[in-house]
C-alpha positions in Angstrom: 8.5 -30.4 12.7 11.4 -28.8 11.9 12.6 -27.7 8.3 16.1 -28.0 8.5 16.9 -26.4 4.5 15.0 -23.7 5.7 17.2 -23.6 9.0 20.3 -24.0 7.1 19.4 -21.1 4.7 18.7 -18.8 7.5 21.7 -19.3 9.4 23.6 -18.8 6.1 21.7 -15.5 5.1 22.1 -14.0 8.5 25.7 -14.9 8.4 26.3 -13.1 4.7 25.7 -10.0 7.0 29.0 -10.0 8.5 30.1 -10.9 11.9 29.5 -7.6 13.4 25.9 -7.7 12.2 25.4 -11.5 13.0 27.2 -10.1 16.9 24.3 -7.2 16.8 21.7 -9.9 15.7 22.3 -12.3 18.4 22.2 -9.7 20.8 18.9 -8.7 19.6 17.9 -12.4 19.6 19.0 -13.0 23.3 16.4 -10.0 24.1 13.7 -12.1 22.7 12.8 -9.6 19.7 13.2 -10.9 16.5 14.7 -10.5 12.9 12.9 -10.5 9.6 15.0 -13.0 8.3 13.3 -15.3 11.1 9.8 -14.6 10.5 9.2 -17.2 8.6 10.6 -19.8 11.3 8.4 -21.5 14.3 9.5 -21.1 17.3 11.7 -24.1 17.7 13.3 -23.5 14.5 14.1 -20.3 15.8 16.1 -21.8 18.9 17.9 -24.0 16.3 19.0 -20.5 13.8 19.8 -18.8 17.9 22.2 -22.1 18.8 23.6 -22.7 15.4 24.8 -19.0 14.8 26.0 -18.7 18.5 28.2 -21.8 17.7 29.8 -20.4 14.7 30.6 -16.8 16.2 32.2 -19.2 18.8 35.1 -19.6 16.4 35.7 -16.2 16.4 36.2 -14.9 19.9 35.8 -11.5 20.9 37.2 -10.2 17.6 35.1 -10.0 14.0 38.2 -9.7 11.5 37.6 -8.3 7.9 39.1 -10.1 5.1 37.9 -13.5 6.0 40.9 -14.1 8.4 40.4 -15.8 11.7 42.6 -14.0 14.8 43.5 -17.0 17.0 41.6 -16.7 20.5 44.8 -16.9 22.6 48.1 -15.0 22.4 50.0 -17.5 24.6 53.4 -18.8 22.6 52.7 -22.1 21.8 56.4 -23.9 21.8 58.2 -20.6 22.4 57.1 -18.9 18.7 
């Protein structure tokens, strides 16, 4: 059964690291090792915390920004500005 609080508060610790980390930590994910803040997690909840933090990096491209701000994906003009 999955715990999803305990889901929740995982993704959200992992992600008070800082893009950059969460990046490292996903990488380190996809190589089937795993992170302390996981331990506690089954293994399906550990699928869930892999897919949810994959989805929110999503939103940020190939860059990690500092100061909270979000570079847009794309540098295409969008109406000629």
């Amino acid at each position: 059964m999955l715990r999803n609080n305990m889901i929740n508060e995982t993704v959200e610790v992992i992600c008070q690291k800082g893009c950059q980390t969460v990046r490292d930590d996903l990488a380190i994910l996809k190589r089937g090792k795993k992170l302390a803040e996981i331990e506690h997690l089954n293994h399906e909840e550990r699928k869930v915390v892999y897919t949810e933090l994959k989805s929110i990096m999503a939103v940020y491209g190939d860059a990690c920004v500092a100061d909270g701000e979000v570079k847009p994906q794309s540098t295409k003009l969008i109406n000629g500005y």
